[in-house]
Structures are given as C-alpha cells and as structure tokens.
N, C-alpha and C positions, 0 to 999 in steps of 0.2 A: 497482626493488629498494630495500627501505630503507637507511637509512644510519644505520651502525653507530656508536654512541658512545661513551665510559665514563659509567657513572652515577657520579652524584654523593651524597654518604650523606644531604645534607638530603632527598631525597625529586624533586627534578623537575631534569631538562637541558631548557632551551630551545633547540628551532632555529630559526632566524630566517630567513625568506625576502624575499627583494629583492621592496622593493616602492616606488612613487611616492609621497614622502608629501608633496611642492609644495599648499601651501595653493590648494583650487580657489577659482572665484568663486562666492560667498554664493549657496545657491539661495532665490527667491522662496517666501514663501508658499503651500501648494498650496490656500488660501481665495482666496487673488490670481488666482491662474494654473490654477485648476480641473485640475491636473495634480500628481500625485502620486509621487514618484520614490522607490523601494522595494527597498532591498537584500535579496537575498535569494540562497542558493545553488544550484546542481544536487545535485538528490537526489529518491528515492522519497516522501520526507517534508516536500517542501519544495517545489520548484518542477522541472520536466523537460516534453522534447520527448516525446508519447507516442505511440502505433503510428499517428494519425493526422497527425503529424508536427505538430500543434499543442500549442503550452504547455498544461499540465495538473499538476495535485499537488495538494496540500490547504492549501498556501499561499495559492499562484496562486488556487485558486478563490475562497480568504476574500477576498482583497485584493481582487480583480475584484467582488465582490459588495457591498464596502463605498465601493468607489470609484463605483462604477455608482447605490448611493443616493445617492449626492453631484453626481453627472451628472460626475464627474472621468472623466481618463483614468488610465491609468498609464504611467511611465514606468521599464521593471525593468532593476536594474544586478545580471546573475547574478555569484556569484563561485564559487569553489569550496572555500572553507571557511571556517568559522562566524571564525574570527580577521581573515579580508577585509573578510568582512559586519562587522565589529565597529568595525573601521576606519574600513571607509567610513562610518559613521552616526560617527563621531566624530570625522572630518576636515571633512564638512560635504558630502560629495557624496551623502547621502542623506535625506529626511524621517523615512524608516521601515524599519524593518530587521523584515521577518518572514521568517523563516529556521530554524523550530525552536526557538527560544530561552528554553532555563530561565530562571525571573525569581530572579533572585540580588540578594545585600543588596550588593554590589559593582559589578553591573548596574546598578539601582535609582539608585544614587551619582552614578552618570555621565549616565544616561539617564530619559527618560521613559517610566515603563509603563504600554503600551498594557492591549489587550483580551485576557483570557486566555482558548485554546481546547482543551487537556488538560492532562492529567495525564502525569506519565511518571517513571520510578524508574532509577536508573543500575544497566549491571547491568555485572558483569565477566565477560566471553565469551571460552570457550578454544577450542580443537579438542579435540572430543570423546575422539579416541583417547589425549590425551596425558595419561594420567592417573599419579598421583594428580592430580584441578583443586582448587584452590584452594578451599577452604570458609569459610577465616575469614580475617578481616585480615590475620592474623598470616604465613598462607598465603602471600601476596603478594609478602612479602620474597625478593628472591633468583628473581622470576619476570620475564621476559621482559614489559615491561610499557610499550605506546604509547597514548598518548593523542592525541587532535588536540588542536592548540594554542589557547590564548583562550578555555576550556571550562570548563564548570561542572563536568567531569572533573579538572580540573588543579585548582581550590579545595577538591575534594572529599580528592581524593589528598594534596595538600599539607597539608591540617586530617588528615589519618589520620599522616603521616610524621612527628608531634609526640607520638604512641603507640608508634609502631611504627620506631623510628627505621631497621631496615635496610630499608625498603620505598623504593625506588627504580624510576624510570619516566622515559620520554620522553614532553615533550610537544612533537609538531612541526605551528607551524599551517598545512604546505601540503599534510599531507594530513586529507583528510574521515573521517568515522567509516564511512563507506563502505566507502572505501578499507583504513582498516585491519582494519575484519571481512574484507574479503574475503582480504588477507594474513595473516590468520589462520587464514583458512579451506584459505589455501595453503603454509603453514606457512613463512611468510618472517616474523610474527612472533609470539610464543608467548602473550598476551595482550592484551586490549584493552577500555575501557570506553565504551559505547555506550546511549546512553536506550531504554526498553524496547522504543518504539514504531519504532524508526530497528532494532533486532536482530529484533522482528516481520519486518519488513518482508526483513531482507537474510537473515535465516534459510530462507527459502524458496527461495532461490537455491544457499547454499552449507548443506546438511543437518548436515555436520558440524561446523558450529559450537556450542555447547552454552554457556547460563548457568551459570556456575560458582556465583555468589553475586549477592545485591543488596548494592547497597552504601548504599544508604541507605532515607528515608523518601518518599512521592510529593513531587516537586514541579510546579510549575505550570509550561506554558508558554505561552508568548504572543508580543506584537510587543513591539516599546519605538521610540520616537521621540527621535529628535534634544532634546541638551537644553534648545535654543531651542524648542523646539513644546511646549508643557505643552498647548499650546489643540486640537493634532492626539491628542494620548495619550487626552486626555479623549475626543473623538468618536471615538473607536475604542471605549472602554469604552461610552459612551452607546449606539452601535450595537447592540455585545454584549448590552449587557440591552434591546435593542428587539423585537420580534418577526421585522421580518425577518432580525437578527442569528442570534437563537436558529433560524430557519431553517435559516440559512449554513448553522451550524456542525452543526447536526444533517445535512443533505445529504451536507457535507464526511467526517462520519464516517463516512457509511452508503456511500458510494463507495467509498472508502478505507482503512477497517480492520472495517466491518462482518462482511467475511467472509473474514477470516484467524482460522481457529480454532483451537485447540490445535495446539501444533507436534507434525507426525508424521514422525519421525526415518526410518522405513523407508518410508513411501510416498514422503517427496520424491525421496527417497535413487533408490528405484525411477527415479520420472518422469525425474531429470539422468540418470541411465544411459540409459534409454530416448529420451532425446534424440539420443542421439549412436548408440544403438542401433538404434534403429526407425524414426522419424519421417522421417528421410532417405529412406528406400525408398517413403513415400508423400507427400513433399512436393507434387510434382506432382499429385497426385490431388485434396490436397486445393487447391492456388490452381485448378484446373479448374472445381472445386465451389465454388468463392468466386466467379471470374467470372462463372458461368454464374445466381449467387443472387443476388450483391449482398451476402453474409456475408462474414464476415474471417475469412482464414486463420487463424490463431490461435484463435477461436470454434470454428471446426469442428476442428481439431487437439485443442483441450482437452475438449471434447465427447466424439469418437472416444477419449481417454484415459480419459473417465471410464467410457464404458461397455464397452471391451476391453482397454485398457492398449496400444494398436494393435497388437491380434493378431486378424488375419484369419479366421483360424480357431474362435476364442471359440464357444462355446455357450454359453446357461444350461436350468436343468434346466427351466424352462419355456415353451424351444422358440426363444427368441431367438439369433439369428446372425449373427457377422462381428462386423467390425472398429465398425461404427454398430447390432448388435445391433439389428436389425428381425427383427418378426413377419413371420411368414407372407402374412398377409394384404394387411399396411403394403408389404412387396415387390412382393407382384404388384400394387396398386393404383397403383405408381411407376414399375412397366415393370422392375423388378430380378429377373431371371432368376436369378441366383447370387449370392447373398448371402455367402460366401466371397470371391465377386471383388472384393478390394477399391476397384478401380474402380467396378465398379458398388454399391459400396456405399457408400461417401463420396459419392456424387452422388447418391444415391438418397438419405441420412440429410439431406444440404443441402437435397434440396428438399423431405424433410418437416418443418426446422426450419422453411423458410423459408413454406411453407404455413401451418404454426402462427402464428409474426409476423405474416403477413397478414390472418388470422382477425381480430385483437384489433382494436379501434378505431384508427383511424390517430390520435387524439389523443392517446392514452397514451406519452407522453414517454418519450426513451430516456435511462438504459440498458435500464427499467424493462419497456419491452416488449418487448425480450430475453429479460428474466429470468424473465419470464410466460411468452414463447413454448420457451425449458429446460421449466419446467415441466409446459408441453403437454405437450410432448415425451415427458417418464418419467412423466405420471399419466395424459394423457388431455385431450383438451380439452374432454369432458363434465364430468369433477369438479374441470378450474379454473375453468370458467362457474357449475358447482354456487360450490365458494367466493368468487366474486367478488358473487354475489350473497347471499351469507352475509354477506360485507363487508360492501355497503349496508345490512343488517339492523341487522347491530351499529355500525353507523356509522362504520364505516372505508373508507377509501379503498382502492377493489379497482383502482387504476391504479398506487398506489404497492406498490413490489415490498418495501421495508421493513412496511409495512402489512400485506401478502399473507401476505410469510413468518410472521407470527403467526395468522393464518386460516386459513392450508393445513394444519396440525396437527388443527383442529379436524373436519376430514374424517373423521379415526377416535377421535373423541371423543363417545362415546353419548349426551351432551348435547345435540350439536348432529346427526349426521349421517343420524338417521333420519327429521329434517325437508330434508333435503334432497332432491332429483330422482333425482341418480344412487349414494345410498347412501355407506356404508364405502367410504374408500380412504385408502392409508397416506401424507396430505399431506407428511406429520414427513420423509420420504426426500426428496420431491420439493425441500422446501428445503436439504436435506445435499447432494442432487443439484445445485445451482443453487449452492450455497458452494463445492462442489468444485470445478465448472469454471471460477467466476470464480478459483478459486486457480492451479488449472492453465494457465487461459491469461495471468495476471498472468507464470508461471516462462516459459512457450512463445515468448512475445512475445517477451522481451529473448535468446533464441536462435536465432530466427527470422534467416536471412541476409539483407542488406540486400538 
C-alpha cells in the first residue's frame, strides 16, 4: 500500500529508503579483470527472469553483446529502482549503470555517458475512468501525483513547480515506475509519470491506464559509467557506432518493442477478462499440447486467442472451427474428429504449428522461426516459401522475421505477386497475425500460474 504524505507547495516530498552506504572496496578495471559489473534494475525495459527462467530484457541483451565483443563477462548487481541503480554507480560498487536511463545535464555532472540506445518522452498516466485527466500543466495541481524517486521525473516536475507553483507530488525512490502504473491502475494512486516506452510496455497488462498528457520533448536514453571510467563510457559509444553495435541495438528493438502496436483499450481489456474467464477451463489442454510438441504453453494459449478468443465453439463464415479454428481438411489430415472439442483441437492446432516449424530450415534462428512458422499457419506454407523467395530476389533476408514482415505484404501487391508460384494472398494479415500473438502471449505469460 503507498504511504500517505502531506505535500509540500515547492512541488516534491522526498521518501527516503534505508539503505547501506559503507564505502565498498574500489572495483578493478573491467580492461584489468575482463569483467564487467553493471547496475541495472528489474523491469520489462531493463533487465527480468523470462518464461524460460533465464535473464532476458533489452538491457541485459545490449550489455551481454557489448561485453561478449570484449571477451568480458559480466557481473549484474539487479536493484529495484532507478535511485539504487544511481547509487550504486556513485558509491563505487558498479562500473556501469544500464538501467533505462534518461541522459540528463545533472546525470552528465556526475557521470560518464555511455552509448545511447532510444528515445523516450515522459508521459503523465492516469486511470482512464477517473476523468476529467489532466490535459495541461496547470491540470496537475491539486492531482494525486507519485513519481519514483532519483528521476528524470522529479527534474522535470520540479523545473514545472516554478510555473505552476500549486503542483505538488511524491517522489519515493523505493518504488519502480512499474510499480506505481500498476497502483494506478489499481487506484491506490491517482497519477503517475512514467517514460513512453516503460507505459508501452506495462499498458498491456493493466488496459486502464491511459496517457493523460506528455510532458515534455524526446529525450535520449542510454548507459552512463562511473566517473572514474571516461575510458569505459567512451567504448561503449565506439561500440554504438560500430557495426555489430548497430546490430545490438537493432535486434534489441525488434524483440522487444517491434511488435507492440497501437494501444487497443478494448481488446486488452477483452484478453485480462478472458484470463480469469476462459483460459482456466482449458489450461490443461493446452500444457498437454506443449508436452506432447515441444511448444510453450503460452505460444499456443496466445495463438488459440488470436484465432477464437478461446471459444470452442467459434466459426467463421468460411468454414473454420473451434477454439484453434482448422479447416476441414487441416482436421481430418491430424486425426481431429471434432473440431468443437477442444481437446482435440488444441492438440490438433499444436501439432500443425509444430509441423510448420519443422518445415522451415533448422538454421533459421529463433524466435524467428517461430514467427515464420505463425505465419504458416494463417497464410499457408505455399505463399511463405512463395515470399521467402521473393526475399532472396530482392535481397532480403527470408530467415529474419523483421525482413519477412516487410515481404509478406507484397504477396497482394500487383507488382510483385503475379511473378510468384502460388499467386495473390493477403501477406499484410499474416504479419497483424504474428504481432497479435507475440502481444498476447507477452500479457499470458506473466499470468500463467507458476
């Protein structure tokens, strides 16, 4: 539960959390000791344990991929909010702090800036129902208003409260911007400011949260190093403009925010209902159909969503049925007598995803052949062989699924599709198809029971 304060009229109350601040002993060199020790926090945008219970985030992978050119290891000190991470790189128990972090001229001061890998804009996030929401600065005043502590939120806020003199706010750094969307979301507190990419991300989870306003202009984010290392800050930017940098950081996006598209307030809304609705009556059906494939629960759960919403009963007007929505045909060819059962129809849709997968080259790197084998799936495995070989024509890469999803479009594009094998077909779905379920099993996953 948060804790309750009086505000203060300059604009911010700080709460201050117990913490160790014993001067450690001086870390080595990580040019010395080929080891790298790197603050960073728990978060969807940062660093987390993911459904295969290994470290995973868009942190995590830059930092591994810039340590790995160096033959370094790494050594990661997680914390749970950006005012730890801040700490700890200015106590001395960290080389590098990547963690999110807006590059600020008060940052900058202190620290060394690294490599910068987006963009992000601070927005102010309410619950949607509680309206009138805030539209202008002015708004502000007099709202319900937590910030996490140590934040390029709290400079911001504080630079407006010298306009706006009744605008007052908490900044407390033990909890994460996580954490306070999600108290927003559960109306324990009434507003909160959170970077675009960190409210992408947790919007998907809790529907009713809603951007009230932005509050400023893009800023950059990046790492920053220790202010003894200028000589680590620098090889991080040098990376950055190196080729396999520009790699990273393209990979990193394409994993991780390529395919959260437009926030849609009534289908997530739909999907968390349907969680607690539906999903339970056929959990077992679907870890059955993960055993017996070698797919992940959650793959085939967010699948079954996109093509029934799991309703067993589903038709469409051109003959497809059940909860995995198979042809006629696709059925009896899998031994599925009743396509309604959704027993035999989870098991059945498994192991034609899982046929698809196995089709493709076993060298085509995951998640990529995945995303290929979705695509089977809703267009056919005749007109993705048709587009991968359109790929090599135009000299893309038909194994990377970033590559594809701009190729599969041109399946119904008169320029290209009447030099193809299998003709016209509407590719442009097959990638809306293939967005959807990686969004849907992004929400499924973290509801999924341990």
């Amino acid at each position: 539960m948060p804790l309750f304060l009086l505000m203060v009229p300059i604009g911010v109350l700080l709460l201050s959390g117990c913490s160790d601040r014993s001067p450690p002993a001086a870390l080595t060199s990580p040019f010395d000791t080929q080891q790298l020790v790197v603050a960073t926090r728990n978060g969807p945008t940062t660093r987390y344990v993911g459904r295969d219970q290994f470290p995973t985030g868009p942190e995590h992978d830059l930092v591994t991929a810039f340590a790995e050119s160096r033959g370094w290891s790494v050594d990661w000190r997680v914390f749970e909010s950006t005012a730890e991470v801040i700490e700890a790189l200015a106590t001395g128990r960290a080389h590098l702090a990547a963690a999110g972090l807006t590059h600020l001229p008060e940052r900058s001061e202190r620290f060394e800036p690294g490599l910068v890998h987006g963009e992000v804009i601070q927005q102010v996030v309410c619950h949607r129902d509680d309206r009138p929401l805030p539209d202008t600065i002015k708004d502000l005043a007099g709202v319900d208003l937590q910030v996490t502590g140590d934040s390029s939120y709290v400079a911001r806020l504080e630079e407006l409260a010298h306009t706006v003199p009744d605008l007052a706010f908490v900044a407390d750094p033990s909890r994460s911007s996580e954490v306070l969307l999600t108290q927003v979301a559960t109306r324990e507190v009434g507003c909160t400011v959170a970077d675009s990419s960190i409210v992408r991300m947790v919007q998907r989870y809790w529907p009713h949260l809603e951007v009230a306003m932005n509050l400023d202009q893009t800023e950059s984010v990046g790492w920053y190093a220790a202010a003894s290392r200028p000589d680590l800050a620098e090889a991080t930017r040098d990376w950055r403009g190196s080729d396999p940098g520009e790699v990273a950081v393209a990979a990193m996006r394409e994993r991780y925010y390529a395919h959260i598209g437009e926030f849609d307030f009534v289908d997530l809304r739909a999907l968390n209902r349907r969680l607690d609705e539906r999903l339970p009556r056929y959990l077992d059906e679907f870890r059955q159909a993960a055993e017996e494939t070698g797919l992940s629960v959650d793959l085939l759960a967010a699948m079954a969503y996109q093509e029934s919403h799991w309703d067993p009963q589903a038709t469409s007007p051109t003959g497809v049925r059940g909860i995995m929505m198979l042809t006629r045909p696709t059925a009896e060819s899998l031994g599925v007598k009743d396509r309604l059962d959704p027993r035999e129809a989870i098991l059945g849709g498994a192991r034609y995803l899982a046929d698809r997968r196995a089709r493709l080259p076993e060298d085509i790197p995951e998640p990529d052949r995945t995303y290929l084998a979705l695509a089977s799936y809703n267009l056919g495995r005749a007109h993705v062989l048709d587009a991968r070989r359109l790929a090599r024509e135009l000299g893309r890469d038909p194994d990377s699924w970033a590559e594809m999803r701009e190729v599969l479009p041109l399946k119904a594009d008169k320029r290209y599709y009447p030099q193809t094998k299998y003709g016209y077909a509407r590719g442009y779905e097959s990638v809306r198809y293939v967005r959807r379920i990686r969004n849907y099993r992004d929400v499924i996953d973290q509801a999924l029971p341990d």
